[in-house]
N, CA, C and O atoms as a GROMACS GRO file, in nm:
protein
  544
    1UNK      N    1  -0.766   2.400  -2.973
    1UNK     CA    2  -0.831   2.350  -2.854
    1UNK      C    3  -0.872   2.205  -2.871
    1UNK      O    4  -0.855   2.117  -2.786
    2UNK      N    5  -0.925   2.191  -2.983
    2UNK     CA    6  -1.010   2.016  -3.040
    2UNK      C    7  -0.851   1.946  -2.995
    2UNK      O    8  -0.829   1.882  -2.892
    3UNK      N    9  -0.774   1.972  -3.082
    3UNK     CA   10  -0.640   1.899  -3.084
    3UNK      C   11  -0.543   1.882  -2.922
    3UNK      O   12  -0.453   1.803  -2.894
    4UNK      N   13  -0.594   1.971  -2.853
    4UNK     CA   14  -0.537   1.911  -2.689
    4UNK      C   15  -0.633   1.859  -2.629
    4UNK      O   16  -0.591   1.773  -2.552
    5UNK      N   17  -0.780   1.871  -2.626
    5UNK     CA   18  -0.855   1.761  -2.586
    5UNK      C   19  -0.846   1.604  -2.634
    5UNK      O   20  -0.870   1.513  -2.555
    6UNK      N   21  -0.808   1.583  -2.774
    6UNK     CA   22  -0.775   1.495  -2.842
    6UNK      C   23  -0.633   1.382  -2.757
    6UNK      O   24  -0.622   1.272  -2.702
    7UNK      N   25  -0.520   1.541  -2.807
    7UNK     CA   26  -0.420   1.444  -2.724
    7UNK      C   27  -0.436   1.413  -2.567
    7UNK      O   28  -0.377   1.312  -2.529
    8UNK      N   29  -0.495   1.472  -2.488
    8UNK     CA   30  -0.502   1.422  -2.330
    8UNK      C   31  -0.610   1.318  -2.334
    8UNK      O   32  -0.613   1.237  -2.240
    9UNK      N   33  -0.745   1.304  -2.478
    9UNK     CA   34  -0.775   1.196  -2.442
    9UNK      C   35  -0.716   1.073  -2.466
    9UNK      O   36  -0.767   0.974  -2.414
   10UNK      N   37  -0.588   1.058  -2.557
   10UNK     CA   38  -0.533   0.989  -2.633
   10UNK      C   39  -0.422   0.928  -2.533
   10UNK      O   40  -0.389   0.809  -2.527
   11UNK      N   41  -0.374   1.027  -2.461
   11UNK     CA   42  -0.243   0.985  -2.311
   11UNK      C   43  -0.334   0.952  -2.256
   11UNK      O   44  -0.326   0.829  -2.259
   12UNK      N   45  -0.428   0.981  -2.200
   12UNK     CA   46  -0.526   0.880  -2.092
   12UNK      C   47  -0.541   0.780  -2.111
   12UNK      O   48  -0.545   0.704  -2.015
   13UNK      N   49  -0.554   0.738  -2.220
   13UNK     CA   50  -0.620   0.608  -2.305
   13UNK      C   51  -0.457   0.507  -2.300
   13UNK      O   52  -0.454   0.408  -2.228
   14UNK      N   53  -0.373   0.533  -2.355
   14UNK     CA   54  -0.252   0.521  -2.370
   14UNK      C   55  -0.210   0.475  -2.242
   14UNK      O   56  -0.183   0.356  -2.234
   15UNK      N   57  -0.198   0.552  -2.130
   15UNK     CA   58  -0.123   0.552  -2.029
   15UNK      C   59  -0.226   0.354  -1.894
   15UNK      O   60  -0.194   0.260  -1.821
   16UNK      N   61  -0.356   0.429  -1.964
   16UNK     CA   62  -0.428   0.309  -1.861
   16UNK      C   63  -0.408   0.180  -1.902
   16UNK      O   64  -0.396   0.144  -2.019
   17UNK      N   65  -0.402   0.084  -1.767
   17UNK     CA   66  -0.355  -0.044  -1.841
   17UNK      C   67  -0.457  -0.097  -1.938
   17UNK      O   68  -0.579  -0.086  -1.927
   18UNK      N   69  -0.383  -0.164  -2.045
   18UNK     CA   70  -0.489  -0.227  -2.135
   18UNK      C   71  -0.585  -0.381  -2.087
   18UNK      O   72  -0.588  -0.411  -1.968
   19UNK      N   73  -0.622  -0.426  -2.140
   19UNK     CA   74  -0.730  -0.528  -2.105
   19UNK      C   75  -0.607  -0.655  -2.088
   19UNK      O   76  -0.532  -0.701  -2.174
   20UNK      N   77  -0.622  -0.687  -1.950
   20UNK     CA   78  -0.526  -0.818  -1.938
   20UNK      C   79  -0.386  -0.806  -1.895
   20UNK      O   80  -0.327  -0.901  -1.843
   21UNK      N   81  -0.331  -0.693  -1.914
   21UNK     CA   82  -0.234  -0.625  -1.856
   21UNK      C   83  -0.194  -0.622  -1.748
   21UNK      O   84  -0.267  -0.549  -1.682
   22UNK      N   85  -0.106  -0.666  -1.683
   22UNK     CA   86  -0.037  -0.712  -1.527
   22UNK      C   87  -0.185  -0.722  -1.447
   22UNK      O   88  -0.196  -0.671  -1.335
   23UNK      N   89  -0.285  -0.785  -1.503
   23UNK     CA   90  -0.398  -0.817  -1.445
   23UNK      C   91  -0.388  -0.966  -1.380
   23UNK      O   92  -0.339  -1.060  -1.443
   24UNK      N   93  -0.420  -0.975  -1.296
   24UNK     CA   94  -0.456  -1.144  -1.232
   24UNK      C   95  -0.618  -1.174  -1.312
   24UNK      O   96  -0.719  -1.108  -1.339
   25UNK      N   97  -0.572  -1.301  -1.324
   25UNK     CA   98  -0.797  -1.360  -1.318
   25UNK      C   99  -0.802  -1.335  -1.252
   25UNK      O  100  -0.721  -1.260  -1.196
   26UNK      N  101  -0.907  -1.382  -1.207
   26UNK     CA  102  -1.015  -1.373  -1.117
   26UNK      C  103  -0.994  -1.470  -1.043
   26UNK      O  104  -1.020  -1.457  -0.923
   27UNK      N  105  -0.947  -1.582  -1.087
   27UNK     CA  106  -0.915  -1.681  -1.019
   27UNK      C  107  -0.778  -1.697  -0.922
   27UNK      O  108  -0.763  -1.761  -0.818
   28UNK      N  109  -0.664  -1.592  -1.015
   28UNK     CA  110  -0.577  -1.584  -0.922
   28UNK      C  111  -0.546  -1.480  -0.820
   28UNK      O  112  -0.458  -1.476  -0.734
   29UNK      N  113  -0.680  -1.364  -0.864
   29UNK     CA  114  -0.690  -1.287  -0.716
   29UNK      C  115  -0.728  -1.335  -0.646
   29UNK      O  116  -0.682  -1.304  -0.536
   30UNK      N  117  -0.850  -1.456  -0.645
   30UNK     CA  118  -0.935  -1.520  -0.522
   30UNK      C  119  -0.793  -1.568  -0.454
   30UNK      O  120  -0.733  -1.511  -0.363
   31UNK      N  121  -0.745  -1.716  -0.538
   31UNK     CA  122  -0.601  -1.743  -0.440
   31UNK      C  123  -0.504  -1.656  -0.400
   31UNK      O  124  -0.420  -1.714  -0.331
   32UNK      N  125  -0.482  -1.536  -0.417
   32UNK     CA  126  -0.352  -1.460  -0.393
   32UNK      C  127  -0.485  -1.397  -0.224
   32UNK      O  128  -0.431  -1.369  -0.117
   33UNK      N  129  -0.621  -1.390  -0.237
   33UNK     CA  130  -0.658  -1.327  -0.141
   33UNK      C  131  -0.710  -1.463  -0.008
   33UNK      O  132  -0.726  -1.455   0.114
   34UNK      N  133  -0.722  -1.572  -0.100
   34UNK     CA  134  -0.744  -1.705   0.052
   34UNK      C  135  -0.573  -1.736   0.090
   34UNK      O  136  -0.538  -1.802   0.189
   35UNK      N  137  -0.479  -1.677  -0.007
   35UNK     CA  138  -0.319  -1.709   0.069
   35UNK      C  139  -0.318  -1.608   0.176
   35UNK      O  140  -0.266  -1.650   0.279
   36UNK      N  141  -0.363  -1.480   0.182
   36UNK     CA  142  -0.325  -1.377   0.237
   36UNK      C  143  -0.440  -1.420   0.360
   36UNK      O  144  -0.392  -1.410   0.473
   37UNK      N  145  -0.571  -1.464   0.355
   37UNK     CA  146  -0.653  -1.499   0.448
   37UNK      C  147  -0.575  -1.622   0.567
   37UNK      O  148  -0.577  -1.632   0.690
   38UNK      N  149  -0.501  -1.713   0.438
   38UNK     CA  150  -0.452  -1.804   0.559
   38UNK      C  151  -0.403  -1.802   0.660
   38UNK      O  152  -0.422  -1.861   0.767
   39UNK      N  153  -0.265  -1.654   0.588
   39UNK     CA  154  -0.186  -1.590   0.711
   39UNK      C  155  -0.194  -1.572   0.771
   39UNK      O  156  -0.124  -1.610   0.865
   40UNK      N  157  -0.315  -1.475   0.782
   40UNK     CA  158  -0.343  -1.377   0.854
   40UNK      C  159  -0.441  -1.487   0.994
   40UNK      O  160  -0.434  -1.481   1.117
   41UNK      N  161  -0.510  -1.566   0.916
   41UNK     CA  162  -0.604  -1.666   1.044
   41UNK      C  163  -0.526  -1.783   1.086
   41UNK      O  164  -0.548  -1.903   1.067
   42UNK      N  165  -0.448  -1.734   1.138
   42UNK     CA  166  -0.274  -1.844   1.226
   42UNK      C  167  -0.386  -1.861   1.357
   42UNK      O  168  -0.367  -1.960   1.427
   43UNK      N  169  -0.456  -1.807   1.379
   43UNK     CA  170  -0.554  -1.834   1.526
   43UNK      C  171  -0.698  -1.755   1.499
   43UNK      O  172  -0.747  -1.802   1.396
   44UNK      N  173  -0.775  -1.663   1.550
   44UNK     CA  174  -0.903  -1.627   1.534
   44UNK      C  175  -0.910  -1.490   1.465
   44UNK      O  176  -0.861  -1.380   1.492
   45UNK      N  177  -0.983  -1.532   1.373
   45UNK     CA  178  -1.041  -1.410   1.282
   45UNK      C  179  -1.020  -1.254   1.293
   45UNK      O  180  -1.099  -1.211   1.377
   46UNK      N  181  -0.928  -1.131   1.227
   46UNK     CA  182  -0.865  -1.045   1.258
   46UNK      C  183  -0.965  -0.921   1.201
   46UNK      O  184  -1.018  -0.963   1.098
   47UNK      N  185  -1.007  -0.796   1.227
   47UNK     CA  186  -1.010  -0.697   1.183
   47UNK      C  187  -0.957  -0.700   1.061
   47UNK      O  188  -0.852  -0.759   1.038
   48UNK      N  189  -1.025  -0.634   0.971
   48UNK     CA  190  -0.940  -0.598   0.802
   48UNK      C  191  -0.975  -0.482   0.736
   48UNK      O  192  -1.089  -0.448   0.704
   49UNK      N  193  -0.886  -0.430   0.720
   49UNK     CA  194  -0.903  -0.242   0.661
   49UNK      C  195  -0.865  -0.300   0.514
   49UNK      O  196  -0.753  -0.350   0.508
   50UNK      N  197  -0.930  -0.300   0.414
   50UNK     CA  198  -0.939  -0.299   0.253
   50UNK      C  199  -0.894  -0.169   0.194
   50UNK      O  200  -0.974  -0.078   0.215
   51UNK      N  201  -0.776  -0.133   0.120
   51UNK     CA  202  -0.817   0.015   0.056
   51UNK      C  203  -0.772  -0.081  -0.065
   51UNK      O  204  -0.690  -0.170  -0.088
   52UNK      N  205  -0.906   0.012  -0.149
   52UNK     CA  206  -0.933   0.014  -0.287
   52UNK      C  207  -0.889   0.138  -0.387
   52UNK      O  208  -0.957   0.239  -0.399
   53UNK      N  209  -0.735   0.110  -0.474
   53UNK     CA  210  -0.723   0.221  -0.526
   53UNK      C  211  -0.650   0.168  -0.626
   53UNK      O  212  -0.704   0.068  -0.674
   54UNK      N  213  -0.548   0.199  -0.676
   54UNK     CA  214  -0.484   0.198  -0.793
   54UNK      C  215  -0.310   0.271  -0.758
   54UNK      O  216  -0.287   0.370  -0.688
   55UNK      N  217  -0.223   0.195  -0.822
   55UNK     CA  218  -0.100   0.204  -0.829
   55UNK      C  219  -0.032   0.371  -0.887
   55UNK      O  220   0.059   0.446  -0.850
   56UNK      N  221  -0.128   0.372  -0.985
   56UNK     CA  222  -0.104   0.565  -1.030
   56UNK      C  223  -0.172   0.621  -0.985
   56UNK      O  224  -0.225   0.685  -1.077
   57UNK      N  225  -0.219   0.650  -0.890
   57UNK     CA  226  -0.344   0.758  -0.850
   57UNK      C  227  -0.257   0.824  -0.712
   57UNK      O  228  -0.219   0.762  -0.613
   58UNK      N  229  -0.240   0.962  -0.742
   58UNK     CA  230  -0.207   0.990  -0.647
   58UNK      C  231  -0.224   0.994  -0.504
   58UNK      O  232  -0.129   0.960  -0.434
   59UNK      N  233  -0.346   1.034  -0.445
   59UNK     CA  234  -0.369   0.964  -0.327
   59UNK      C  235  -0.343   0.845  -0.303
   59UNK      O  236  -0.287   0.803  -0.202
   60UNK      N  237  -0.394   0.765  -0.420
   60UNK     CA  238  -0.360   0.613  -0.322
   60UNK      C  239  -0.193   0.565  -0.310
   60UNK      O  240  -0.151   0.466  -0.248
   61UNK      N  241  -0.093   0.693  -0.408
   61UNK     CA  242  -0.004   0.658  -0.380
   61UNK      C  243   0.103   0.700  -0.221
   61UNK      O  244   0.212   0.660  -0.181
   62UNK      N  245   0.005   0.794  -0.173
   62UNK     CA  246   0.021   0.889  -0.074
   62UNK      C  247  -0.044   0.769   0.055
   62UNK      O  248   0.007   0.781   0.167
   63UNK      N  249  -0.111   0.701   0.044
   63UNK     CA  250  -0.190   0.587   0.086
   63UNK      C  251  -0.035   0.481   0.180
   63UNK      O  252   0.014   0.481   0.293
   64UNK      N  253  -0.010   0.408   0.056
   64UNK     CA  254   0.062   0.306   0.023
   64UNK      C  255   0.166   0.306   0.145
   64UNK      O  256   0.187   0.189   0.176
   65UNK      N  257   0.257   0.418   0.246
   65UNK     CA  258   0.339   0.362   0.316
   65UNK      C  259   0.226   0.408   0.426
   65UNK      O  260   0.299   0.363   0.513
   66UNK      N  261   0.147   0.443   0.478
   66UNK     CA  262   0.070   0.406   0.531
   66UNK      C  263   0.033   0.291   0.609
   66UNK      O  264   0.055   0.257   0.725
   67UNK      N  265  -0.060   0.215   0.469
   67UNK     CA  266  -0.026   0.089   0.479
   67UNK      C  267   0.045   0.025   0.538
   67UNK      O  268   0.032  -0.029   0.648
   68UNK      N  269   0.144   0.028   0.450
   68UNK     CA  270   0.261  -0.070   0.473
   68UNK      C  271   0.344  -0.076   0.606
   68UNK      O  272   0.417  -0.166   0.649
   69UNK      N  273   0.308   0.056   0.662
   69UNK     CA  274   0.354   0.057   0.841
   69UNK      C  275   0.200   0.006   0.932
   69UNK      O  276   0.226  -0.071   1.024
   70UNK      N  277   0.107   0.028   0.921
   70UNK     CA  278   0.040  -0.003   0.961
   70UNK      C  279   0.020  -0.228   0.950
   70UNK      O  280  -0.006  -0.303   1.044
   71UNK      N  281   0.037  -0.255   0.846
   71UNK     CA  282   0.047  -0.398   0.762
   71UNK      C  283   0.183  -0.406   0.903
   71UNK      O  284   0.153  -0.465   1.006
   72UNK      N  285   0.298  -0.354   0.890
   72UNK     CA  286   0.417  -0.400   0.977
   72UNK      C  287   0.369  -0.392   1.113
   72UNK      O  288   0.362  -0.494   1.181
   73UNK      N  289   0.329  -0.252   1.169
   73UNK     CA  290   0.255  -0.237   1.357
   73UNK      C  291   0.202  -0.331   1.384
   73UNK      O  292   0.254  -0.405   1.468
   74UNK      N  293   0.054  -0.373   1.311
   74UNK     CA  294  -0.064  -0.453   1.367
   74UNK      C  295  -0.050  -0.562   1.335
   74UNK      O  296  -0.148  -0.636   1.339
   75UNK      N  297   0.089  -0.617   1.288
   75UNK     CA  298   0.078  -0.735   1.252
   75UNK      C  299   0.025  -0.881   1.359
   75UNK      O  300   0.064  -0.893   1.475
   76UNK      N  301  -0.044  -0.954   1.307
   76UNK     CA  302  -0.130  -1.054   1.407
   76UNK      C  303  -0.270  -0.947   1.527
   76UNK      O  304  -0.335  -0.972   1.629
   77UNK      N  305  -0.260  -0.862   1.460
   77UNK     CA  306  -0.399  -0.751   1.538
   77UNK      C  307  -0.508  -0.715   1.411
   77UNK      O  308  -0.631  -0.707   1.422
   78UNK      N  309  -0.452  -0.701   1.326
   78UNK     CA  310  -0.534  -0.623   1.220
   78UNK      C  311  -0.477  -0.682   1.041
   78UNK      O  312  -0.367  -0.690   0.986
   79UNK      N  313  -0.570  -0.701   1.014
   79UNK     CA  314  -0.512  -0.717   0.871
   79UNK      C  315  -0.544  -0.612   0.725
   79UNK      O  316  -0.643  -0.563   0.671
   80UNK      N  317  -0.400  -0.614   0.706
   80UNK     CA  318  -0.470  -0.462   0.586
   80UNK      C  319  -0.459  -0.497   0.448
   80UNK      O  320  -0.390  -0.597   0.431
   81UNK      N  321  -0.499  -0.452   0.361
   81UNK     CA  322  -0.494  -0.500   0.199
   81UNK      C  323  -0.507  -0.415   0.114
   81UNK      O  324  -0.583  -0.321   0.138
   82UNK      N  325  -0.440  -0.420  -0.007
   82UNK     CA  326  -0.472  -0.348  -0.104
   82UNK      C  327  -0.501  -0.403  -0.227
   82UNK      O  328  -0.449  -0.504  -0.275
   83UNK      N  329  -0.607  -0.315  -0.290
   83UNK     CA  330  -0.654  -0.377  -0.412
   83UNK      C  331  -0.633  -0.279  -0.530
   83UNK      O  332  -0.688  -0.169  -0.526
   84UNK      N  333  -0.571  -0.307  -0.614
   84UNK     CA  334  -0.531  -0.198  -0.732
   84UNK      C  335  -0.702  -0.273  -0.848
   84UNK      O  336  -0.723  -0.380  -0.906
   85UNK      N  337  -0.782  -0.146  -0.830
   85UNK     CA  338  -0.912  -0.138  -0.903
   85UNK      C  339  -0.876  -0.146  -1.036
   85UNK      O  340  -0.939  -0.226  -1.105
   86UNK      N  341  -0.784  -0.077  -1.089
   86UNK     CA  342  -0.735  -0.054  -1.256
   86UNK      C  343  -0.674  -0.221  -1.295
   86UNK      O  344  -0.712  -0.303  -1.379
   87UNK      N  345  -0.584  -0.224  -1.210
   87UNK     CA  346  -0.567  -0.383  -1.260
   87UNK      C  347  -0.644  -0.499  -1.229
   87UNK      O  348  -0.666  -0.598  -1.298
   88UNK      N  349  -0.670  -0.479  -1.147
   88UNK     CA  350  -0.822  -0.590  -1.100
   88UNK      C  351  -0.950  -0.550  -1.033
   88UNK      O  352  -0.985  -0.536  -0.916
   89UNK      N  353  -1.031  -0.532  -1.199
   89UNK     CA  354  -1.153  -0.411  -1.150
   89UNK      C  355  -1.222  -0.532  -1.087
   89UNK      O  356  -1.275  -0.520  -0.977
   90UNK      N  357  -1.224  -0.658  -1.159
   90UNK     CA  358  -1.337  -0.774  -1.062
   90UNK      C  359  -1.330  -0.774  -0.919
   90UNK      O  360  -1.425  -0.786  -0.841
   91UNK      N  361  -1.167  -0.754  -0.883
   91UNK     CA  362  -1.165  -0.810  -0.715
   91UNK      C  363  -1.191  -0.595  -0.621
   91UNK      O  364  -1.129  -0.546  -0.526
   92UNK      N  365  -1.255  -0.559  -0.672
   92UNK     CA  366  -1.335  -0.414  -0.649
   92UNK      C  367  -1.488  -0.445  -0.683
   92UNK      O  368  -1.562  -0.356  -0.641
   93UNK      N  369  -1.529  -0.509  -0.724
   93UNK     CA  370  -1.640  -0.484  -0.766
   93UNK      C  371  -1.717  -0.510  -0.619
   93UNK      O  372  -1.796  -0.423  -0.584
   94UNK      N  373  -1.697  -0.622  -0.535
   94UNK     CA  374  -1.824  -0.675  -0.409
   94UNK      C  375  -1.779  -0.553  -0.334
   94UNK      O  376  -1.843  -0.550  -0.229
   95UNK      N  377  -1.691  -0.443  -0.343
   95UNK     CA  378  -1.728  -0.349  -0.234
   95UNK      C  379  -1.802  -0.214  -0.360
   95UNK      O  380  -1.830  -0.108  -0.306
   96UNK      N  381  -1.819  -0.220  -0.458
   96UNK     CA  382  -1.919  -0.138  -0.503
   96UNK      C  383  -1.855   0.039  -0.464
   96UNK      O  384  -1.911   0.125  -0.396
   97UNK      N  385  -1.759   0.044  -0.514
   97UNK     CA  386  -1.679   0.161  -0.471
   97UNK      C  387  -1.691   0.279  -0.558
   97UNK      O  388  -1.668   0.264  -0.678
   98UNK      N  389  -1.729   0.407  -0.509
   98UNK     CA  390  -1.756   0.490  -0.619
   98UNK      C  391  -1.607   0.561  -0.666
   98UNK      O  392  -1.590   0.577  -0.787
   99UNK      N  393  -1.513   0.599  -0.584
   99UNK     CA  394  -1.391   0.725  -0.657
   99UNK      C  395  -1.281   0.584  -0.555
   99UNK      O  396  -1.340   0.488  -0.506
  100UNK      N  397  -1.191   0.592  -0.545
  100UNK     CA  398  -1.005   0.569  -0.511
  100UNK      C  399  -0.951   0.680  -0.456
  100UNK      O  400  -0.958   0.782  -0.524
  101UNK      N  401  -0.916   0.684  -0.385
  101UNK     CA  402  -0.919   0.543  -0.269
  101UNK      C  403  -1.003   0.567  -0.184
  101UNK      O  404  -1.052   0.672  -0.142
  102UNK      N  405  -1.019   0.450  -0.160
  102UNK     CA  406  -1.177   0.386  -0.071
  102UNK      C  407  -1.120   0.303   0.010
  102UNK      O  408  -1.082   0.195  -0.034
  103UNK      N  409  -1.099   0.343   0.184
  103UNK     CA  410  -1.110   0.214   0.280
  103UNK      C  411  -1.245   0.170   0.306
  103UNK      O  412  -1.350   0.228   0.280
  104UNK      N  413  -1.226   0.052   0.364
  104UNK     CA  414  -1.321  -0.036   0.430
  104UNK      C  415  -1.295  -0.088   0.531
  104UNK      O  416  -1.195  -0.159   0.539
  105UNK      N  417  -1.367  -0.072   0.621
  105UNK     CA  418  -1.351  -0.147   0.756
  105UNK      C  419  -1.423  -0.261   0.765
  105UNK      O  420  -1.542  -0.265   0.734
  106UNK      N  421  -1.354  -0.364   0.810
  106UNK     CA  422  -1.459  -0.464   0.819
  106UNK      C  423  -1.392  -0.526   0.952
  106UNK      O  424  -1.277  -0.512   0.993
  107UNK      N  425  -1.537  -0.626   1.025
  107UNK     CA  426  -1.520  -0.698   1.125
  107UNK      C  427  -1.466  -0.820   1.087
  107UNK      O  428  -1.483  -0.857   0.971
  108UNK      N  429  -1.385  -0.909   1.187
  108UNK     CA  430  -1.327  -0.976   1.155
  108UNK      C  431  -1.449  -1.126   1.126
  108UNK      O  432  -1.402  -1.238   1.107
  109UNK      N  433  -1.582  -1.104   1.128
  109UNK     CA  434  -1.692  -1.191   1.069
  109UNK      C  435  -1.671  -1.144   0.899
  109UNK      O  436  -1.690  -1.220   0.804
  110UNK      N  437  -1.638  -1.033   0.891
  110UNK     CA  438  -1.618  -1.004   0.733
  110UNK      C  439  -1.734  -0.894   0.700
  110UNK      O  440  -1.754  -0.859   0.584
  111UNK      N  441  -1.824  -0.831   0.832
  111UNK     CA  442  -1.900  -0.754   0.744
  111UNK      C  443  -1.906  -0.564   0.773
  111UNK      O  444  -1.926  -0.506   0.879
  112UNK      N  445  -1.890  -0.529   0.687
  112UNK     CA  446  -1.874  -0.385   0.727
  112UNK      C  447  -1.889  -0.296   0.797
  112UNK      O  448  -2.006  -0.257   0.802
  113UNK      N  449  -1.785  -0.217   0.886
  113UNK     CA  450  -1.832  -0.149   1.009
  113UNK      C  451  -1.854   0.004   0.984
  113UNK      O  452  -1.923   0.080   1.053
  114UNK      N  453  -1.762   0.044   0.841
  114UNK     CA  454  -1.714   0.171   0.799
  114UNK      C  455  -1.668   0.210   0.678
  114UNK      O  456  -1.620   0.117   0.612
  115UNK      N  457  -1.666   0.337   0.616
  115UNK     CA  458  -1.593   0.291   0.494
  115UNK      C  459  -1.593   0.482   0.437
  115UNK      O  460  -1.687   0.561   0.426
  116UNK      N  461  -1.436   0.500   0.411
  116UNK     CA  462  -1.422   0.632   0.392
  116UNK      C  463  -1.327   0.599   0.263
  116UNK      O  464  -1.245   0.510   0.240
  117UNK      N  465  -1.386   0.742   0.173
  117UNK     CA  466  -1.327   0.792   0.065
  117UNK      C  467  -1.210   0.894   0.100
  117UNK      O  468  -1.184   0.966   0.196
  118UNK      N  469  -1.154   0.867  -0.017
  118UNK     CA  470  -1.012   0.960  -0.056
  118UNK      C  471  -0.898   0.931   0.047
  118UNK      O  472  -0.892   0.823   0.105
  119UNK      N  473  -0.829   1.010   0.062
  119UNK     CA  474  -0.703   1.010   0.187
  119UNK      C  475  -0.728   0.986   0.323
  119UNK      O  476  -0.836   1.020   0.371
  120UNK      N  477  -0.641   0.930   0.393
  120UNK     CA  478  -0.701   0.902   0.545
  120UNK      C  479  -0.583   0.892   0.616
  120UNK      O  480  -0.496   0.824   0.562
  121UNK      N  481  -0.555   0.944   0.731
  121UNK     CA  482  -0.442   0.987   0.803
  121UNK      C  483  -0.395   0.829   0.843
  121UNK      O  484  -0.456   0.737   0.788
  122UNK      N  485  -0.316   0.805   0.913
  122UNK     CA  486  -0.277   0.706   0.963
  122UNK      C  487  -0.351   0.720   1.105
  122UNK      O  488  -0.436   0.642   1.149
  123UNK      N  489  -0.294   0.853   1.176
  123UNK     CA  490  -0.419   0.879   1.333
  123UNK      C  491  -0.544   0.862   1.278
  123UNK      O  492  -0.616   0.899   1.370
  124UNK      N  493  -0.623   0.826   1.180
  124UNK     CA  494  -0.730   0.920   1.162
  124UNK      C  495  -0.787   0.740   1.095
  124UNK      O  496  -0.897   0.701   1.055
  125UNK      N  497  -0.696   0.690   1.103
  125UNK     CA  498  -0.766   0.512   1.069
  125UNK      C  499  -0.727   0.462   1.208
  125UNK      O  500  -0.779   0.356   1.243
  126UNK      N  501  -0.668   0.504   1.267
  126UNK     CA  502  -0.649   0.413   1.430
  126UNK      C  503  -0.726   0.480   1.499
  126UNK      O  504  -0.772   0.411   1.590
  127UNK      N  505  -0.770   0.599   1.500
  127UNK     CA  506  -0.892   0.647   1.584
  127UNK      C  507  -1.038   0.618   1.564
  127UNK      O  508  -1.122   0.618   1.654
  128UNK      N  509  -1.062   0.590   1.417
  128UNK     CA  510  -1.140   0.481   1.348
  128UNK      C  511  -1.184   0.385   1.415
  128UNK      O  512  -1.303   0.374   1.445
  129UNK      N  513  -1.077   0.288   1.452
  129UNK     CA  514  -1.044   0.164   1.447
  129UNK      C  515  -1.104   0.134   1.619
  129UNK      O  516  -1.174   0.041   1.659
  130UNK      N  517  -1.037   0.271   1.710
  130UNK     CA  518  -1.074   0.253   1.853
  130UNK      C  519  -1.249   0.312   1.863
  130UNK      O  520  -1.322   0.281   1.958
  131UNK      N  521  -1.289   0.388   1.762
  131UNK     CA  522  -1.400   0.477   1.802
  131UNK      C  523  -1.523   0.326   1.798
  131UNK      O  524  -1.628   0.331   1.862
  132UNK      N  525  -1.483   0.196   1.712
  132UNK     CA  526  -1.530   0.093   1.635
  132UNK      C  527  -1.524  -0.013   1.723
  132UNK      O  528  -1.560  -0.127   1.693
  133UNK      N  529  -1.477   0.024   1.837
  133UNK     CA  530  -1.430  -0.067   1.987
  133UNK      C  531  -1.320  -0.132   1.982
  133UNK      O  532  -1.279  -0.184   2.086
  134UNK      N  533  -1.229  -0.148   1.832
  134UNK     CA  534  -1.087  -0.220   1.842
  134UNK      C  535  -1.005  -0.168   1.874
  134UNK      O  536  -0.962  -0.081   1.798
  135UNK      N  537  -0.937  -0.192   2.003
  135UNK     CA  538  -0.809  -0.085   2.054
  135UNK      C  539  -0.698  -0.204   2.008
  135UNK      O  540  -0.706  -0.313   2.064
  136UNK      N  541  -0.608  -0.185   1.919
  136UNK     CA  542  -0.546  -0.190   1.845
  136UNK      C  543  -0.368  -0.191   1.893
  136UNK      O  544  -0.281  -0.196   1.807
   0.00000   0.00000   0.00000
């Protein structure tokens, strides 16, 4: 029993990225996130759904085309993002997130309207989004 607690703590350890590891600074998440701000503010300040999760985590991988249709629909309506916590725990830290995945809603002033844990439908973030007064 000692010896399979051992090895699953040993693949856990193993498997998570190490310190620095396909990590950005800090400095080059800020610019990779004022490039993505620029885009997105081509004219006045957009809605932004944040999910906070990680690249191996299953939900957030269940997440990800989500996203990425939603990122394609609302494009110039809504802006969406993702932040992989494991590789860049700094650019997670100002939303203070307890488990992955974690959206955030925010107004397009930047300050929080909403914010749900774990899985989230695609209907179930656009009904969100209208219940929040943005019809979308």
């Amino acid at each position: 029993m000692a010896l399979v607690i051992v090895g699953v703590a040993v693949g856990v350890y193993v498997l998570r990225p190490a310190a620095g590891e396909d990590q950005a600074s800090p400095a080059a998440a800020a610019e990779a996130t004022a490039a993505g701000a620029a885009t997105a503010a081509t004219s006045a300040p957009l809605p932004r759904l944040v999910d906070l999760g990680a690249d191996k985590c299953v939900p957030c991988k269940m997440m990800a085309p989500i996203l990425d249709q939603l990122r394609l629909d609302y494009d110039g309506k809504l802006r969406v993002d993702f932040i992989d916590v494991w590789k860049t725990p700094e650019a997670g830290e100002p939303f203070n997130i307890k488990l992955i995945p974690t959206q955030v809603f925010l107004a397009p002033d930047g300050s929080e309207l909403f914010r749900h844990e774990g899985f989230i439908s695609r209907e179930d973030i656009l009904a969100k989004w209208l219940e929040l007064g943005y019809a979308l």
